[in-house]
N, C-alpha and C positions, 0 to 999 in steps of 0.2 A: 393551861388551866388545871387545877384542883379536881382531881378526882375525889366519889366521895360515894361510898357502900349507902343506899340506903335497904329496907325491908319492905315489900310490898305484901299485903293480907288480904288474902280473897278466901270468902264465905260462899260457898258452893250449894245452891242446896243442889238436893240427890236424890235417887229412891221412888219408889213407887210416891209416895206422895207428892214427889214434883212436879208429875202429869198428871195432880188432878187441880192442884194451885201453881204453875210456873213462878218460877221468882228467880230476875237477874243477880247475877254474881255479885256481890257488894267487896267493893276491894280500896282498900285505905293506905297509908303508906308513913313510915314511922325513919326517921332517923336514926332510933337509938334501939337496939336487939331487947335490951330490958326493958325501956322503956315501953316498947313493944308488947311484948311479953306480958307485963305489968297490963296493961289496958285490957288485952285480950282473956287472960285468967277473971280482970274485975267484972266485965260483962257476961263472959260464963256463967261467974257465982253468983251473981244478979241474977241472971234467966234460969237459975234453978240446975244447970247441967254440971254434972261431972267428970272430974278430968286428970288425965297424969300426966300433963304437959308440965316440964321443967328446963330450964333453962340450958341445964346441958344434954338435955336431949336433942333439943332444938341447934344448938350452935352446934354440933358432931355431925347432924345430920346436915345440915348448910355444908359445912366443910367438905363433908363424904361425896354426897350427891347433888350437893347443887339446891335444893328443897327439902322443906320440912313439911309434911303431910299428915292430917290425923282425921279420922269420920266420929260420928256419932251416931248413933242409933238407941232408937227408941224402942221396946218390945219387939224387937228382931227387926223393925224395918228403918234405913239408914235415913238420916233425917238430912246432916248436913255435914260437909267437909270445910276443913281449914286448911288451904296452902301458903305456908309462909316462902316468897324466893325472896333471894336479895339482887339487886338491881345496881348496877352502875350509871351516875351521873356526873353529865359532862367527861364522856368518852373521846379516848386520843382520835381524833382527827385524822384519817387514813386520805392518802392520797386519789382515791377511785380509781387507782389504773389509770393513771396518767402519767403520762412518761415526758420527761424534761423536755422541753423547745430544741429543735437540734439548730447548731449558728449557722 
């Protein structure tokens, strides 16, 4: 089978205001790192938030460590986080520790 990198995005909220409203993780999943990227900057700048999220920020830090991670905060209190990882589908197939039929 085809293996195939995709990008998994989870919105975290955080911070003193999550324990007065909780709100689950909302987490989406994108094919393509720009594509990616692209959506995630456009609903930023809709919702009014600012940001220094760039492209090769995000791909250096995928490479480096595995996630790209970035908060927001509002008048000193953090509002919400963005975890980008990337995800592999349709994974090689491991045997489980099973060892060949002996004749």
């Amino acid at each position: 089978m085809k293996q195939q990198t995709i990008y998994e995005v989870a919105v975290i909220a955080i911070g003193s205001l999550n324990s007065i409203r909780t709100k689950e993780p909302v987490i989406s999943y994108f094919s393509n790192l720009q594509k990616c990227l692209s959506h995630l900057l456009g609903n930023l700048a809709i919702h009014g938030w600012e940001h220094s999220i760039n492209y090769t920020a995000v791909y250096r830090s995928l490479k480096a460590k595995g996630k790209y991670t970035t908060e927001f905060s509002l008048a000193g209190n953090k509002i919400f986080k963005i975890v980008i990882t990337p995800r592999i589908i349709n994974p090689s197939i491991s045997t489980l520790g099973i060892e060949e039929k002996p004749h």
